[in-house]
N, CA, C and O atoms as a GROMACS GRO file, in nm:
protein
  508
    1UNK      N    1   1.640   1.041  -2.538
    1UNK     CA    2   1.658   1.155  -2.449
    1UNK      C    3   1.788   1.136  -2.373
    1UNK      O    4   1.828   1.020  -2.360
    2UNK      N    5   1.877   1.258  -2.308
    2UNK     CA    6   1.977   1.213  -2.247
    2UNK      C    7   1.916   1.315  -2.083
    2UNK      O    8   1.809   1.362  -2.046
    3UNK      N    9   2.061   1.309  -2.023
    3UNK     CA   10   2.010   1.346  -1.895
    3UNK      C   11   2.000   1.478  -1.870
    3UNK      O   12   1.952   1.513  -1.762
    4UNK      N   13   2.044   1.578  -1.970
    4UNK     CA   14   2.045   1.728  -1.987
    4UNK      C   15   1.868   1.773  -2.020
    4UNK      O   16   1.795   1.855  -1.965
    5UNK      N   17   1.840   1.662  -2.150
    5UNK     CA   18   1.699   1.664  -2.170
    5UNK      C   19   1.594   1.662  -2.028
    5UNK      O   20   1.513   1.744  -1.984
    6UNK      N   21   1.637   1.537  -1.985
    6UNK     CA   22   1.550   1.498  -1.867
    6UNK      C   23   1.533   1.627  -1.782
    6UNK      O   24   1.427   1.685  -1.759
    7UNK      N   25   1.684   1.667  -1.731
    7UNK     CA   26   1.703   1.781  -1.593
    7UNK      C   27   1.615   1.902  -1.642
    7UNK      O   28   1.557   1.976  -1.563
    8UNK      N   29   1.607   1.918  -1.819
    8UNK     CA   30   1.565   2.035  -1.858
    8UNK      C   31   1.409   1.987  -1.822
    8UNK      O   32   1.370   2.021  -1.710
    9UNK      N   33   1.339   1.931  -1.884
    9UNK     CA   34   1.166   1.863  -1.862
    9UNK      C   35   1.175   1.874  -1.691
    9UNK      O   36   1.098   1.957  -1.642
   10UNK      N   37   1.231   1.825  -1.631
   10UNK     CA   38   1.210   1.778  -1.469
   10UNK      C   39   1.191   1.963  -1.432
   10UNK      O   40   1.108   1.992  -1.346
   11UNK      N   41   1.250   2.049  -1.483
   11UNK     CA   42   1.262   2.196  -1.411
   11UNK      C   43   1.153   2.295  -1.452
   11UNK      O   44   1.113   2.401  -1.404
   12UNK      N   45   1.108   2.194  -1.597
   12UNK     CA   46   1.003   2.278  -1.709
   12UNK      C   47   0.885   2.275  -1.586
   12UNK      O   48   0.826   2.376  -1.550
   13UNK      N   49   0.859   2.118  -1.519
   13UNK     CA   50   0.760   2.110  -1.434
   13UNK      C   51   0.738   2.156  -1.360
   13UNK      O   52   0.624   2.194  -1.336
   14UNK      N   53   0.904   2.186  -1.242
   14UNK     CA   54   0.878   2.258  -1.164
   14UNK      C   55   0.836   2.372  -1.123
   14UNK      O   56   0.787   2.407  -1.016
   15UNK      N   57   0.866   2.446  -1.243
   15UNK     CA   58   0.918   2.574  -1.276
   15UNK      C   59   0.720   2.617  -1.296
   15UNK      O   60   0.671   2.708  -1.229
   16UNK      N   61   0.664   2.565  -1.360
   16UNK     CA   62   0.534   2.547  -1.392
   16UNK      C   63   0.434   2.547  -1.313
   16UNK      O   64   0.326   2.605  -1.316
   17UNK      N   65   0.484   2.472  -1.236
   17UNK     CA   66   0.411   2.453  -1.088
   17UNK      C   67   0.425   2.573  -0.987
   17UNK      O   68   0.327   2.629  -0.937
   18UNK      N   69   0.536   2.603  -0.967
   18UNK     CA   70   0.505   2.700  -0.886
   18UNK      C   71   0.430   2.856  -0.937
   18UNK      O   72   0.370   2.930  -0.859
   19UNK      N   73   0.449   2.884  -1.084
   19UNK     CA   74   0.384   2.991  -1.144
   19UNK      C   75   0.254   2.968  -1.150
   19UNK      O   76   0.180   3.062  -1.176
   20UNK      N   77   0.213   2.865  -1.132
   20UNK     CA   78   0.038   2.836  -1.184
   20UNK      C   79   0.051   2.799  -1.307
   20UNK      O   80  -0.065   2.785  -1.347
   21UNK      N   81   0.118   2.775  -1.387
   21UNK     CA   82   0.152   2.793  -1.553
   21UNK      C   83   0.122   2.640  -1.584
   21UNK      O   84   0.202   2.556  -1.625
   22UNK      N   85  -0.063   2.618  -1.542
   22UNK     CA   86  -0.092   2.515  -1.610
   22UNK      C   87  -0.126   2.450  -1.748
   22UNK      O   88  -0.156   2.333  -1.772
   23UNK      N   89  -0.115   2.557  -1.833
   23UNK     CA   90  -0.068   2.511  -1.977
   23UNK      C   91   0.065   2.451  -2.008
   23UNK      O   92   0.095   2.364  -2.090
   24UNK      N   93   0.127   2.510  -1.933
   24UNK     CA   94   0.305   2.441  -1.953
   24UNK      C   95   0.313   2.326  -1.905
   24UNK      O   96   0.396   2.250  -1.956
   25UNK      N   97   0.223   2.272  -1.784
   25UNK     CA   98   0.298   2.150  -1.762
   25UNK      C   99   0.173   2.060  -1.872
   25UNK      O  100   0.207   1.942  -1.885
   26UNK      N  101   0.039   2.095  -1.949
   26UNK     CA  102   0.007   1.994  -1.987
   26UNK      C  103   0.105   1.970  -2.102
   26UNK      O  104   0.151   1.861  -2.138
   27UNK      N  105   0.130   2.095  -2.156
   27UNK     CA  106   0.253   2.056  -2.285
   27UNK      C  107   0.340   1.957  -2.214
   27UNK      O  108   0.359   1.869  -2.298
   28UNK      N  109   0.390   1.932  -2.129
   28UNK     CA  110   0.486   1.836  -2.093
   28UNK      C  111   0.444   1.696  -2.040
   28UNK      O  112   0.503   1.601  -1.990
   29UNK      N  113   0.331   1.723  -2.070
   29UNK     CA  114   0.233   1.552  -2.035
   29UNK      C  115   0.230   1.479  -2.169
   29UNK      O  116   0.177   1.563  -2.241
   30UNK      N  117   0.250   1.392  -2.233
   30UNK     CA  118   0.175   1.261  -2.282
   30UNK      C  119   0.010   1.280  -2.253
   30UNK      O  120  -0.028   1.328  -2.146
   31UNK      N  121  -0.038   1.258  -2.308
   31UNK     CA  122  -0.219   1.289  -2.306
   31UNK      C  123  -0.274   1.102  -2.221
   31UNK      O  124  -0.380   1.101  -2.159
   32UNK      N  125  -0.212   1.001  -2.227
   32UNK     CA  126  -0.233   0.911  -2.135
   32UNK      C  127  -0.147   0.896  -1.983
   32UNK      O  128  -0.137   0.794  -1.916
   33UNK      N  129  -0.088   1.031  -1.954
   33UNK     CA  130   0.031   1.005  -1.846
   33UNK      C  131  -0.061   1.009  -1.710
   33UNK      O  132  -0.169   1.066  -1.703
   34UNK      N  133   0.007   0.935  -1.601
   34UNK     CA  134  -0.030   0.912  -1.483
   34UNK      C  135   0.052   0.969  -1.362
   34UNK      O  136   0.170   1.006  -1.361
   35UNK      N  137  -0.039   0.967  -1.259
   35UNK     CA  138   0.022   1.013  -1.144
   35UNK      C  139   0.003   0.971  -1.018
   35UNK      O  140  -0.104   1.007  -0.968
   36UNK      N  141   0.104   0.879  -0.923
   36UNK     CA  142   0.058   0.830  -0.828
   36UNK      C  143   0.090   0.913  -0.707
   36UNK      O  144   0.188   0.988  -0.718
   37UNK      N  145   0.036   0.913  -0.611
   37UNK     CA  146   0.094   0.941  -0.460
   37UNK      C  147   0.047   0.840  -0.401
   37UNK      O  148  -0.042   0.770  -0.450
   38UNK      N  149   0.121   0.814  -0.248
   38UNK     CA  150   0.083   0.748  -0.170
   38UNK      C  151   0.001   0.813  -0.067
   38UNK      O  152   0.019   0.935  -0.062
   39UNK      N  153  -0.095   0.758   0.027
   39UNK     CA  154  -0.171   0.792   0.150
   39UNK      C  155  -0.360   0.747   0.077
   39UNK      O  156  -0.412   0.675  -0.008
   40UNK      N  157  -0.398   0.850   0.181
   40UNK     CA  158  -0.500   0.862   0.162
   40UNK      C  159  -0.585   0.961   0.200
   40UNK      O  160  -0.653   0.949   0.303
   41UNK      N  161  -0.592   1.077   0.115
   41UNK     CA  162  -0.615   1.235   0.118
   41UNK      C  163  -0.682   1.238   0.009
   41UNK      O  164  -0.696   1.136  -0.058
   42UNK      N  165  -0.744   1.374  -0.033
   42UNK     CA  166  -0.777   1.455  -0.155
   42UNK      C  167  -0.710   1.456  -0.278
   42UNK      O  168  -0.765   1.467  -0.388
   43UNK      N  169  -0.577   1.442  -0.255
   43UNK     CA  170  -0.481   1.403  -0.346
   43UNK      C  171  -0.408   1.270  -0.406
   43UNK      O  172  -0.341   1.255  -0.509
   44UNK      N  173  -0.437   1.202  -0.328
   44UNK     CA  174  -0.383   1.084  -0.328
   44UNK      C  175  -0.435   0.963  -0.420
   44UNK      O  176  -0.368   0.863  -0.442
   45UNK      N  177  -0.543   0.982  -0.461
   45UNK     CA  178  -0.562   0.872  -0.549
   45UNK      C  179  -0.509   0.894  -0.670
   45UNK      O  180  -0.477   1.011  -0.691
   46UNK      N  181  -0.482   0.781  -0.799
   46UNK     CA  182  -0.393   0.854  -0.905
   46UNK      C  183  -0.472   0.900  -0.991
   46UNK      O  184  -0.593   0.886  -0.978
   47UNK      N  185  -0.403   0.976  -1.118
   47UNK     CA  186  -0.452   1.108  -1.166
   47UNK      C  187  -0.412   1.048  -1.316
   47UNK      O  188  -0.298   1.043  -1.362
   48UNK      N  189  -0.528   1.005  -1.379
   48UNK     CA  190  -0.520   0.927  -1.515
   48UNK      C  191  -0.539   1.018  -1.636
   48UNK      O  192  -0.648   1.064  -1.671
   49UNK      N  193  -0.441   1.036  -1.689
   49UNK     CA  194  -0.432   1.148  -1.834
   49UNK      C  195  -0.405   1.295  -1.787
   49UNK      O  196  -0.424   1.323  -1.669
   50UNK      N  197  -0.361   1.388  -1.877
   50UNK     CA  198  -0.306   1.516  -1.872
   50UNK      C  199  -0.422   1.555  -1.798
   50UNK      O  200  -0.398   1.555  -1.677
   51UNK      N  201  -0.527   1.585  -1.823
   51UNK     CA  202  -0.604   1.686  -1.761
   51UNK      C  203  -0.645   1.620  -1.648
   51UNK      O  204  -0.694   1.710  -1.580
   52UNK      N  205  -0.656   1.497  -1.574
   52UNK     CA  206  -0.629   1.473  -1.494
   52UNK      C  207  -0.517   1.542  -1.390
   52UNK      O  208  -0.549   1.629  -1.308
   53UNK      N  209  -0.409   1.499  -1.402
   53UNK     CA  210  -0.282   1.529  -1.358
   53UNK      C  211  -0.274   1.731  -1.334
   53UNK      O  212  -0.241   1.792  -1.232
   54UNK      N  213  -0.313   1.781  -1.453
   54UNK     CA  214  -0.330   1.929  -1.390
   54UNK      C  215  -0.383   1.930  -1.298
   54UNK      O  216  -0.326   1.938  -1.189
   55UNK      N  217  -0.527   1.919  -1.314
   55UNK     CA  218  -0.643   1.904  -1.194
   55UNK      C  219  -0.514   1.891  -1.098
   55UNK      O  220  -0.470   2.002  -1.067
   56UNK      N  221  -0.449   1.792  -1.046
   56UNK     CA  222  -0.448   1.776  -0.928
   56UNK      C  223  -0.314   1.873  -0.904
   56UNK      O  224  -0.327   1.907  -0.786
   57UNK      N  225  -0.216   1.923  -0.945
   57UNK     CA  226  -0.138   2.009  -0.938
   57UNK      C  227  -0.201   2.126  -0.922
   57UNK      O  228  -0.125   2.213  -0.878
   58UNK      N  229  -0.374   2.182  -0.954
   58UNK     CA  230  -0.408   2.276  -0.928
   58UNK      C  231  -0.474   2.267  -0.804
   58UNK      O  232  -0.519   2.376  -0.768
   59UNK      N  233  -0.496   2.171  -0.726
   59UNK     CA  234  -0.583   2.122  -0.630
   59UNK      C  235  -0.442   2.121  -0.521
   59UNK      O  236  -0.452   2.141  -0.400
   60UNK      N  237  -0.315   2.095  -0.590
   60UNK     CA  238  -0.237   2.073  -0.448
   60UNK      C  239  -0.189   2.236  -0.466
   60UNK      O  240  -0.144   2.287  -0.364
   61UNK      N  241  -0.193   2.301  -0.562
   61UNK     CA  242  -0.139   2.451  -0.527
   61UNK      C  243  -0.248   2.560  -0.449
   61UNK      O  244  -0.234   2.653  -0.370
   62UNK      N  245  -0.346   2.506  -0.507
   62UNK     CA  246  -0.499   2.583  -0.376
   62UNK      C  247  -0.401   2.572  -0.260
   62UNK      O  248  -0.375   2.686  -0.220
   63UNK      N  249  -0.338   2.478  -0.193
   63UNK     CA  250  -0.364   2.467  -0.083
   63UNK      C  251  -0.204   2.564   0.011
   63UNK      O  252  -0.162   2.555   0.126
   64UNK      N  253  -0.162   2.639  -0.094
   64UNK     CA  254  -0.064   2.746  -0.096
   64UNK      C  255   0.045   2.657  -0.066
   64UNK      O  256   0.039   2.591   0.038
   65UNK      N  257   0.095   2.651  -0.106
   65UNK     CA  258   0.219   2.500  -0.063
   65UNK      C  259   0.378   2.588  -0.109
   65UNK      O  260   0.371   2.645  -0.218
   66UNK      N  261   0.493   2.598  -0.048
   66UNK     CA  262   0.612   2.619  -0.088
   66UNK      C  263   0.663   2.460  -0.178
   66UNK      O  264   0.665   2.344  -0.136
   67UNK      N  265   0.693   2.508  -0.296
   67UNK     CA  266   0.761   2.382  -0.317
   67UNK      C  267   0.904   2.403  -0.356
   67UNK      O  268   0.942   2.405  -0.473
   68UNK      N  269   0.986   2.419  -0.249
   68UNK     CA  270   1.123   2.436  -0.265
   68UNK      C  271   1.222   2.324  -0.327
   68UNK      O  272   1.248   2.220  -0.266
   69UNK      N  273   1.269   2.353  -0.444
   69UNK     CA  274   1.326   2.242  -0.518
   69UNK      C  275   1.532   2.218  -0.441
   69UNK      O  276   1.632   2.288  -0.463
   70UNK      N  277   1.518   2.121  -0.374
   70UNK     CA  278   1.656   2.113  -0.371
   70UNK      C  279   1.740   2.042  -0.411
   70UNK      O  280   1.848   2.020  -0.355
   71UNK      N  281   1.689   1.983  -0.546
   71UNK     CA  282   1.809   1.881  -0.650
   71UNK      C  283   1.748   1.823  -0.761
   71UNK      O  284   1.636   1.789  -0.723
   72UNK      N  285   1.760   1.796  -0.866
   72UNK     CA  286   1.732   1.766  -1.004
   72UNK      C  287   1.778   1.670  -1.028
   72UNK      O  288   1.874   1.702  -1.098
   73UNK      N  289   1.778   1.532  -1.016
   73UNK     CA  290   1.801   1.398  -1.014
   73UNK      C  291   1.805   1.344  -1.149
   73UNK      O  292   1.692   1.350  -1.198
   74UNK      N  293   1.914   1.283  -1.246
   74UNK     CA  294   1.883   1.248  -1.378
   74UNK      C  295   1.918   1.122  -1.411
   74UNK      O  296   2.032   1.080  -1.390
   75UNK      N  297   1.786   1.022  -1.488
   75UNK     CA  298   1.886   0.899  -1.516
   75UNK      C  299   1.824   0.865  -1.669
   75UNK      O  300   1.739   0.942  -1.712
   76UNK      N  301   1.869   0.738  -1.761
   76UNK     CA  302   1.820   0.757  -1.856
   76UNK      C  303   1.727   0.740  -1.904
   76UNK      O  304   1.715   0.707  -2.022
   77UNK      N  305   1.623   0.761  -1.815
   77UNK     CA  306   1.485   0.737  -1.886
   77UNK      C  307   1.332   0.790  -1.744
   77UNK      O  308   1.209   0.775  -1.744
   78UNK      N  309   1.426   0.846  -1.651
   78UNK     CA  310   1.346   0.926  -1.547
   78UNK      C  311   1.445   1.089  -1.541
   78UNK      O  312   1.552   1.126  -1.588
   79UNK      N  313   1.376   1.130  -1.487
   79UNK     CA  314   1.416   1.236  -1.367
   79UNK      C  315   1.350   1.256  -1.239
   79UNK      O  316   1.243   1.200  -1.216
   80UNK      N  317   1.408   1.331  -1.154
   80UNK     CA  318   1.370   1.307  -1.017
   80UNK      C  319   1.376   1.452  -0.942
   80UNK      O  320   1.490   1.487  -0.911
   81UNK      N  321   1.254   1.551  -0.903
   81UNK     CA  322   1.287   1.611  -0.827
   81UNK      C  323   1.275   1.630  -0.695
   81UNK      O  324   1.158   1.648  -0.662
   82UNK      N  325   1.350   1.632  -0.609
   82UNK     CA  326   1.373   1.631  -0.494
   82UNK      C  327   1.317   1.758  -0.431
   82UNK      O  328   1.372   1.861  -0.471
   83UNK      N  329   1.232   1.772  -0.352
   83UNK     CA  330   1.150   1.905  -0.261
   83UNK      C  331   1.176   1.880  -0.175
   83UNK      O  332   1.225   1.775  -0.132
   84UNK      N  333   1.132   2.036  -0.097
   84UNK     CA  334   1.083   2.027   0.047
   84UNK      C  335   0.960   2.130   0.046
   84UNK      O  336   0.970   2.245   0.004
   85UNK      N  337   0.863   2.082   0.090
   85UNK     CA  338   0.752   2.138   0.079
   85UNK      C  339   0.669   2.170   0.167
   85UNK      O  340   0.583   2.089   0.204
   86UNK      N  341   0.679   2.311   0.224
   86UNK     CA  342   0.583   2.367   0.369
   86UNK      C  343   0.449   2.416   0.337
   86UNK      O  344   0.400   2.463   0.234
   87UNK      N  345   0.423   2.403   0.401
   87UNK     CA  346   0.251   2.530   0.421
   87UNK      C  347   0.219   2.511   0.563
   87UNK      O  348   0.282   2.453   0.652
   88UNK      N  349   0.104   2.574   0.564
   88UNK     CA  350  -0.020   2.600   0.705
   88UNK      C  351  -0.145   2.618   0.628
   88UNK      O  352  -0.175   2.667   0.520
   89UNK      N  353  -0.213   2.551   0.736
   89UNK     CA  354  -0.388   2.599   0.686
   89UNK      C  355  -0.433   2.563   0.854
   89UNK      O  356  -0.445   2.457   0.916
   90UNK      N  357  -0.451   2.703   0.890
   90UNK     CA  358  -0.495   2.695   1.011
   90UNK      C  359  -0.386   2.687   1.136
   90UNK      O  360  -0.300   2.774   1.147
   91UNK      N  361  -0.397   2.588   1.220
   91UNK     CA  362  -0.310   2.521   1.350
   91UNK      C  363  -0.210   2.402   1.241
   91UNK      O  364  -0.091   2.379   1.266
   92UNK      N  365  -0.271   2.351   1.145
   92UNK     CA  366  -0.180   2.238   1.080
   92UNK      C  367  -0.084   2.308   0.985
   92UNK      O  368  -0.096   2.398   0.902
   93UNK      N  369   0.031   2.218   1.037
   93UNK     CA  370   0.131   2.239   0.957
   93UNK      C  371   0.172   2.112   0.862
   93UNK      O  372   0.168   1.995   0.899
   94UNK      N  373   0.224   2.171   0.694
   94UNK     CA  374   0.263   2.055   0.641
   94UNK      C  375   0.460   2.067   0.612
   94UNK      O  376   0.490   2.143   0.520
   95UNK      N  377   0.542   2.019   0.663
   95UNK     CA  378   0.656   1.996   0.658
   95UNK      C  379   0.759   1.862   0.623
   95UNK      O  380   0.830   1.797   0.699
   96UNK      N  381   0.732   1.847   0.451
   96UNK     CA  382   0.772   1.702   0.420
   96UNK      C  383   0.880   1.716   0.323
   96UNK      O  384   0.909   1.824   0.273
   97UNK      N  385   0.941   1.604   0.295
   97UNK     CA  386   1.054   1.612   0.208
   97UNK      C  387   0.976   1.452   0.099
   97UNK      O  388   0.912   1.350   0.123
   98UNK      N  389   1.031   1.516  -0.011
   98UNK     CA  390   0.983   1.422  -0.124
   98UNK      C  391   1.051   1.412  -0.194
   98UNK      O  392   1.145   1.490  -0.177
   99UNK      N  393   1.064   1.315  -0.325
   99UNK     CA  394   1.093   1.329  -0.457
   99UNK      C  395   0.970   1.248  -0.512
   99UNK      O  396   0.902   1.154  -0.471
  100UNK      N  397   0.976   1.352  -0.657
  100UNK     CA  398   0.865   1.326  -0.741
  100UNK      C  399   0.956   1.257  -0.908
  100UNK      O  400   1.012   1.336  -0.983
  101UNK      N  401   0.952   1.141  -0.930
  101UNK     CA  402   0.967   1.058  -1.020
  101UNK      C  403   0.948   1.089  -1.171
  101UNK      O  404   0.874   0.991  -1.179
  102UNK      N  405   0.948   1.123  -1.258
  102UNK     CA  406   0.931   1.201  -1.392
  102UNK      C  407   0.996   1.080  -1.481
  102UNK      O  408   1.117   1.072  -1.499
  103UNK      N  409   0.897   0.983  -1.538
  103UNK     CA  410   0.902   0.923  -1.642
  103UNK      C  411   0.912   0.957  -1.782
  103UNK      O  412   0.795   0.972  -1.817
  104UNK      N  413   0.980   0.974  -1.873
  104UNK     CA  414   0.964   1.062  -1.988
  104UNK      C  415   1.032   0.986  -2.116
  104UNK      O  416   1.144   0.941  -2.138
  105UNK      N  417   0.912   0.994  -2.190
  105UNK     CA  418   0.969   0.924  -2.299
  105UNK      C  419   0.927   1.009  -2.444
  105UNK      O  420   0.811   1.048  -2.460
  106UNK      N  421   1.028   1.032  -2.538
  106UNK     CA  422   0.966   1.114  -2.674
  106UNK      C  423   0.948   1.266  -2.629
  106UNK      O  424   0.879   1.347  -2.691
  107UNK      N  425   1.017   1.292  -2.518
  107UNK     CA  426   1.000   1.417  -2.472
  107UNK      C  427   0.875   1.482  -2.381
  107UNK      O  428   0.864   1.603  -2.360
  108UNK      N  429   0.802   1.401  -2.340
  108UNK     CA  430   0.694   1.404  -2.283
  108UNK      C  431   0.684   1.274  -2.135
  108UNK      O  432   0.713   1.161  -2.094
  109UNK      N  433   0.630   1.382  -2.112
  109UNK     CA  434   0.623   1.261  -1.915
  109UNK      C  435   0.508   1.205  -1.944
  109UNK      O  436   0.416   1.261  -2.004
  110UNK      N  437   0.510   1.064  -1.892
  110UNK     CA  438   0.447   0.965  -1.899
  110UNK      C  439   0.388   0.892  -1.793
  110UNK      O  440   0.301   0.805  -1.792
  111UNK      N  441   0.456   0.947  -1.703
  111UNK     CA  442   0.425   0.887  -1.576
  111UNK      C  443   0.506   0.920  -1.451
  111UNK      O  444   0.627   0.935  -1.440
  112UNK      N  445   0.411   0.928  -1.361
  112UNK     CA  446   0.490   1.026  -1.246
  112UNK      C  447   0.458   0.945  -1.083
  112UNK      O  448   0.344   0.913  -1.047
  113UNK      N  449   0.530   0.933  -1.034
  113UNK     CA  450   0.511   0.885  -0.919
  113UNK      C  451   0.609   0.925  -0.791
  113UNK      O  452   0.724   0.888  -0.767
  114UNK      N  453   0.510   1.023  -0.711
  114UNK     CA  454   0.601   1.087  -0.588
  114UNK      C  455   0.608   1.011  -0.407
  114UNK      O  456   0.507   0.967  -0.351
  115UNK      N  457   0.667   1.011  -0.379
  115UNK     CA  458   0.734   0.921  -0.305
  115UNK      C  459   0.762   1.057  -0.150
  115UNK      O  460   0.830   1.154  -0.184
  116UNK      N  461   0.710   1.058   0.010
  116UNK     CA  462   0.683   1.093   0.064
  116UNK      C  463   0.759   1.075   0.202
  116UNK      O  464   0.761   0.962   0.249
  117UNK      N  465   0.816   1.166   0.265
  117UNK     CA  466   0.891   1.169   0.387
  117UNK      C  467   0.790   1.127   0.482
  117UNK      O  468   0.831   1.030   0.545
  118UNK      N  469   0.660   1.167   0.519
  118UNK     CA  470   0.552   1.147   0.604
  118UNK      C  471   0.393   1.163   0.549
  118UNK      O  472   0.322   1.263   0.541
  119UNK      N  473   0.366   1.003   0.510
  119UNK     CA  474   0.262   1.010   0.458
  119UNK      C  475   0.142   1.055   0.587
  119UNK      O  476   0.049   1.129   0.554
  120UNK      N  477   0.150   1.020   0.695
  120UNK     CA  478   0.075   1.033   0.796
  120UNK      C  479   0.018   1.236   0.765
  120UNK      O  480  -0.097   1.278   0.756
  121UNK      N  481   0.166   1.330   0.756
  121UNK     CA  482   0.137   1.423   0.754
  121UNK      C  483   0.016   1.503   0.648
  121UNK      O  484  -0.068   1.589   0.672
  122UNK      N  485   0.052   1.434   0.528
  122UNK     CA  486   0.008   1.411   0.382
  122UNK      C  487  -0.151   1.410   0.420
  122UNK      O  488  -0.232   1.492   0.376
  123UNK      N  489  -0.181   1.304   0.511
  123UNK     CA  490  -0.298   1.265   0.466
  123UNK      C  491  -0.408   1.377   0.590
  123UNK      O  492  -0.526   1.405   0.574
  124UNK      N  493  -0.312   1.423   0.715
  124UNK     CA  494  -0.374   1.546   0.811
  124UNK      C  495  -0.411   1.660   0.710
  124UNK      O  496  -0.502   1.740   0.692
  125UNK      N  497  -0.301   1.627   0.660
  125UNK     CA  498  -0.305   1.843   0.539
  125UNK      C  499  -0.355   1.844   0.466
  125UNK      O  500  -0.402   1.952   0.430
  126UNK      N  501  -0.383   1.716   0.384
  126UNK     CA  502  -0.452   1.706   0.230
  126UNK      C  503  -0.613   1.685   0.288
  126UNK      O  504  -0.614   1.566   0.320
  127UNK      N  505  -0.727   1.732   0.312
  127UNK     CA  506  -0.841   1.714   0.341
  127UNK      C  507  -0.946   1.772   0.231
  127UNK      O  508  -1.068   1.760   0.249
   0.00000   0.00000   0.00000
């Protein structure tokens, strides 16, 4: 894969995610791929195999989330997208900056691990 490949897969996801278009991102899973976050929320424990990993992309979009993409990160054997990601539910607000890690090998992500401006916030919003 080179880094055009990667930026293209890293946007397929994003792009996926925000439509609901959870058939598209399992096409872009590996059927053993993983997913970590840090904290300790609803979301946070990791997410073992494709239908795993939807599940929880459909579990973090319930929760109406902006996921504003502001950079496409490429190296040779990850990609990286960089968010900022708001919502409300209720009086709580969630206002964090992330990048999410995109392992990809054979054209398929393999493993994903997102990385958190304020896990504290993560773990108030994610209930």
């Amino acid at each position: 894969m080179n880094h055009e490949s990667n930026r293209a897969i890293a946007r397929q996801f994003h792009a996926a995610l925000i439509k609901g278009d959870w058939a598209a991102i399992r096409a872009l899973l590996s059927d053993d791929a993983k997913w970590i976050l840090p904290g300790d929320n609803t979301i946070s424990s990791p997410a073992q195999g494709a239908e795993a990993i939807v599940e929880r992309a459909q579990k973090i979009a319930g929760y109406q989330l902006e996921f504003e993409l502001l950079h496409i990160l490429s190296g040779p054997k990850d990609a990286a997208l960089h968010l900022h990601n708001t919502a409300e539910r209720g009086d709580i607000k969630l206002d964090e900056y992330l990048a999410t890690i995109l392992r990809i090998e054979d054209g398929k992500i393999i493993f994903i691990e997102t990385f958190l401006s304020d896990v504290a916030a993560m773990n108030t919003f994610f209930v």
